[in-house]
C-alpha positions in Angstrom: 0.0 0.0 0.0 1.2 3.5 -0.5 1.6 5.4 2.7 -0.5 8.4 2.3 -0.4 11.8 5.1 -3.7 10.4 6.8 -2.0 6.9 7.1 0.9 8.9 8.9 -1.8 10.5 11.4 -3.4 7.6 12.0 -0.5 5.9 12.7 0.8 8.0 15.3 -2.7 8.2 17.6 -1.7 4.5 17.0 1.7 5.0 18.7 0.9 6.9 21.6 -2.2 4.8 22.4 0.1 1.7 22.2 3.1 4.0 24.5 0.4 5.0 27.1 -1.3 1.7 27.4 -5.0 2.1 26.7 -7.2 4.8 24.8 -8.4 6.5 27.4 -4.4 6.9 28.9 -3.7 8.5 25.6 -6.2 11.6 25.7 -3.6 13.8 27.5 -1.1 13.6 25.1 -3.1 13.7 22.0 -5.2 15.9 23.1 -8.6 14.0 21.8 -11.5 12.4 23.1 -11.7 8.6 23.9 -14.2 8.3 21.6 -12.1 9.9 18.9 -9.5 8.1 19.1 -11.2 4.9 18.8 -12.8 6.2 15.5 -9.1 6.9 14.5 -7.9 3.3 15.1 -11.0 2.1 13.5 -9.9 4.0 10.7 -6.0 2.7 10.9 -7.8 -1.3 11.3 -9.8 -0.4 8.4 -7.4 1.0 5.9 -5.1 -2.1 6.9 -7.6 -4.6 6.8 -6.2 -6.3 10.5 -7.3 -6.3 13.8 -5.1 -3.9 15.8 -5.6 -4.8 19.5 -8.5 -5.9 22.0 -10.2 -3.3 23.8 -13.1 -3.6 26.5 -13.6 -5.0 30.3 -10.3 -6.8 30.1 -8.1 -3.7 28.9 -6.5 -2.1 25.5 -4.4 -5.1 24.4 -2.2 -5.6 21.0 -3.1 -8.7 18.8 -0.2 -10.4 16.9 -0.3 -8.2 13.7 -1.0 -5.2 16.0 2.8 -5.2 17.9 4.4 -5.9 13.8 2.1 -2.7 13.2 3.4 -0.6 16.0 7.2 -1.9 15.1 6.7 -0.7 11.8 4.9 2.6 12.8 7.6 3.7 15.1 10.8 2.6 13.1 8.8 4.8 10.1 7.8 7.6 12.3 11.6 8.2 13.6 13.0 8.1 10.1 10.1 10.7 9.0 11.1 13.1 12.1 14.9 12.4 11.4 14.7 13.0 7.7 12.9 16.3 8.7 15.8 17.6 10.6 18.2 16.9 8.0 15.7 18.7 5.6 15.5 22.2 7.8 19.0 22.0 8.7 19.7 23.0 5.3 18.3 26.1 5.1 20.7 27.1 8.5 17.9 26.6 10.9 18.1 25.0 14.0 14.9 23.2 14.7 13.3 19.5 15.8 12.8 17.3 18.6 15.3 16.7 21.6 14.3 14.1 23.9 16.0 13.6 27.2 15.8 10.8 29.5 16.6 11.2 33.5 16.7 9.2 36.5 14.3 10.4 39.3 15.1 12.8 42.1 17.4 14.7 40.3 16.0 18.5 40.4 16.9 19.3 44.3 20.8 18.5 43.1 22.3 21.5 42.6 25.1 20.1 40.5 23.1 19.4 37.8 23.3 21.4 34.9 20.5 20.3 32.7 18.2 23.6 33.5 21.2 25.9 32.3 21.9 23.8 29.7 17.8 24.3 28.5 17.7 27.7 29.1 20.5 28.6 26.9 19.4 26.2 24.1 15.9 27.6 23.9 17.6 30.9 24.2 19.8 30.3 20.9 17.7 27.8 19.6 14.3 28.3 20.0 13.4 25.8 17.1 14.5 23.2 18.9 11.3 21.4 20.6 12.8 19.7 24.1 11.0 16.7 25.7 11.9 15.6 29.7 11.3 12.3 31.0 12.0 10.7 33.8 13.0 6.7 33.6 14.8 4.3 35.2 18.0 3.5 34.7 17.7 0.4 32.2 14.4 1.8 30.9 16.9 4.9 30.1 19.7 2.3 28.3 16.9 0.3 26.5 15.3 3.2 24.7 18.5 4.7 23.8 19.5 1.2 22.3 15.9 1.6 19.9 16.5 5.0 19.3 13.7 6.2 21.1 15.4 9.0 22.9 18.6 11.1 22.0 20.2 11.5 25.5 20.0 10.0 29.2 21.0 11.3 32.5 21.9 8.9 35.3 24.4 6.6 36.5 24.7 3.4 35.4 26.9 0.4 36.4 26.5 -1.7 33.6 28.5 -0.2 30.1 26.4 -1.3 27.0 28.4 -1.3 23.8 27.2 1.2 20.9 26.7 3.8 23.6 28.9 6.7 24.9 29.4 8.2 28.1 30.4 11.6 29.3 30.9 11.8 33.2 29.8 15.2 34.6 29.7 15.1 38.5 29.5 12.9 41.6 26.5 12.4 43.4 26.8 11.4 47.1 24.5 9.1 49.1 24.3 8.6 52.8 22.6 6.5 55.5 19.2 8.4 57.0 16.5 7.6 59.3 13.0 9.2 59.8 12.0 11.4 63.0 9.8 8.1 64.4 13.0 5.9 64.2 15.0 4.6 67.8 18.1 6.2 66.0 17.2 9.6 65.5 17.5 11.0 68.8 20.7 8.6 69.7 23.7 10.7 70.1 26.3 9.7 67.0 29.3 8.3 69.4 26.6 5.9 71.0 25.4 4.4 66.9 27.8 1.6 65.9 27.6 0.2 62.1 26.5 -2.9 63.9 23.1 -1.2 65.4 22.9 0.4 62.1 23.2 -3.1 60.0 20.5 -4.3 62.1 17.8 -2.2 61.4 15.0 -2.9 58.6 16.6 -0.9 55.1 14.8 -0.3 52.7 17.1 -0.6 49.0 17.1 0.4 46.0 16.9 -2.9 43.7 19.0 -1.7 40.6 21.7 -1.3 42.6 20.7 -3.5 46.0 23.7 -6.2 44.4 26.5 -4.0 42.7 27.2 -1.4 45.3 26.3 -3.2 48.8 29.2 -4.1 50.8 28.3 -5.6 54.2 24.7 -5.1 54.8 22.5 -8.2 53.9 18.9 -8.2 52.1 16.5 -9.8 54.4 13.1 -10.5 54.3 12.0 -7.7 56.6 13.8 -5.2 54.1 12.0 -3.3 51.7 13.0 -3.0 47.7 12.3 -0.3 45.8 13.3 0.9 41.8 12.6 5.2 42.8 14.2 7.4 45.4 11.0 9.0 46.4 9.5 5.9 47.1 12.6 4.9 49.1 12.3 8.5 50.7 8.5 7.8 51.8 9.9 4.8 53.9 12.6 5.7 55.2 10.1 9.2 56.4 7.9 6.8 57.8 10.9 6.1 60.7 10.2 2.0 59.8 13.3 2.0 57.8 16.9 3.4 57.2 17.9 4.4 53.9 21.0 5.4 51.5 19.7 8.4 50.1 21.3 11.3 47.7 22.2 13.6 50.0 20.3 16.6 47.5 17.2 14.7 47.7 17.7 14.4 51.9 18.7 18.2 52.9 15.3 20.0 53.0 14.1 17.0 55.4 17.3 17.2 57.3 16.9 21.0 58.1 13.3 20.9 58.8 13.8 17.9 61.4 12.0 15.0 59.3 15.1 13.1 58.5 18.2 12.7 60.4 21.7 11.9 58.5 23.4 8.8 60.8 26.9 8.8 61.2 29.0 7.1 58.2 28.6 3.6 57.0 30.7 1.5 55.3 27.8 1.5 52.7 27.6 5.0 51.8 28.7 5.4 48.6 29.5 8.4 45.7 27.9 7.2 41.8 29.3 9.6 38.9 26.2 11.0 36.9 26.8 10.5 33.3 25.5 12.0 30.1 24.6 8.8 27.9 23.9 8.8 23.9 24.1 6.4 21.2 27.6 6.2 19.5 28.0 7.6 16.0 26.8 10.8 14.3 24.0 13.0 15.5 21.7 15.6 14.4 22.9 18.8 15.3 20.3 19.5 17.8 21.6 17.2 19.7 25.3 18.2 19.0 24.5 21.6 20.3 22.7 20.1 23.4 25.7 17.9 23.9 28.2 20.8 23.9 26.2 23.4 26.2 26.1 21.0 28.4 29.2 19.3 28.8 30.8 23.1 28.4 29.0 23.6 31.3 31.0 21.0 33.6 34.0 21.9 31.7 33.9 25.3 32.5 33.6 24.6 36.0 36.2 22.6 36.4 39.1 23.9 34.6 40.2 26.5 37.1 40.5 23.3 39.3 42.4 21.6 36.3 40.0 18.9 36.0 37.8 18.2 32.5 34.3 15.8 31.4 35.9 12.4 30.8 34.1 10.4 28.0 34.1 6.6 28.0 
């Protein structure tokens, strides 16, 4: 069949119904009623003569030929958006989509640069459309490997090849207790690591194996994949935590959380820009440079510099 501008429009309300996991899920971003865009995936099951997915009391589900559909919508969708870019760039204009992946609990950090790094792009290139997301950290590493993203911010343990990595600061991460916990009023030189090993933790499971050095997982513990839902237990004064240290000041300060004294645990993770290897559009060149410029200029008067791996 010959791909027609409709088929394009159908096919991406057919895309973000399929990203958001149901019709009604999908409104927000489309901006359309349920009923609308049922009509339009009527329309897209019509012109294609399949059935596209299963939708009623048991939830929006994709048949067979509906997931080879959505394959083929998305790897045609990116090569129409990518072919665009290359299109305007050569009339000088900077212009098209930049999407950026980050890990949660990163806007209370003050090291990170990503807001300057916005600000300054949308002042010298206001063509330049920039997306935000937050994601974990394989979630990050997985759509970076389809090409579903241009950039992700995070730290991440495991290196996956056909991807590049730009380290731009250290993020440190300490042992803290809620307000309701035995240990918050206990004087420091009366906490051994012992008293603190025997509490109830609750862990972060991406990293619960890699960076844990003495302190066993038992069955009491708690096992999280976000920092804020780590932070609402270990605020609950049931568990002790490692948290970023950003993310636990403003509880520290107004007497919620108390930092305990250092464990062998604690632990600094290097917060990386991560991109796919290879050549870029120049949106995301630019991005690349303000930002990194931004860690570079801070360092050099300390003789330091952004290493890449």
């Amino acid at each position: 069949m010959k791909i027609s501008g409709a088929d394009l429009h159908l096919l991406s309300v057919f895309d973000s119904v399929v990203r958001n996991g149901g019709f009604s899920a999908a409104q927000a971003e489309l901006g359309l009623s349920q009923p609308t865009i049922s009509n339009h995936i009527t329309a897209l099951e019509t012109r294609l003569g399949v059935i596209l997915c299963q939708r009623g009391r048991r939830g929006f589900q994709l048949t067979d030929k509906g997931r080879q559909v959505h394959e083929i919508a998305v790897d045609l969708l990116r090569r129409i958006d990518q072919h665009s870019i290359s299109l305007t760039a050569l009339k000088g204009s900077l212009v098209g989509q930049l999407k950026i992946a980050v890990v949660d609990c990163v806007a209370s950090d003050p090291a990170l640069k990503l807001t300057e790094a916005v600000h300054r792009l949308n002042d010298e290139a206001p063509g330049i459309r920039i997306e935000i997301e937050v994601e974990k950290q394989g979630g990050i590493l997985r759509r970076l490997a389809e090409g579903d993203i241009h950039a992700g911010i995070g730290s991440f343990d495991n290196k996956i090849k056909g991807l590049s990595y730009a380290n731009l600061y250290e993020e440190s991460h300490s042992l803290y207790c809620g307000r309701a916990h035995p240990l918050f009023s206990t004087p420091d030189g009366d906490i051994t690591q012992q008293d603190m090993d025997r509490c109830v933790w609750v862990h972060r499971g991406y990293w619960s194996r890699e960076r844990k050095k003495s302190q066993q997982v038992i069955e009491a513990d708690r096992i999280v994949d976000q920092i804020e839902a780590q932070l609402l237990f270990v605020l609950s004064g049931d568990y002790i935590g490692l948290l970023p240290d950003h993310a636990a000041d403003a509880y520290v300060v107004s007497g919620r959380l108390r930092k305990l004294p250092p464990h062998e645990d604690n632990f600094d993770c290097m917060m990386q820009l991560v991109h796919r290897s290879g050549p870029h559009p120049k949106t995301f060149q630019i991005f690349r440079e303000t930002l990194v410029g931004l860690y570079r200029s801070r360092t050099s008067g300390r003789g330091g510099a952004v290493a890449r791996t």
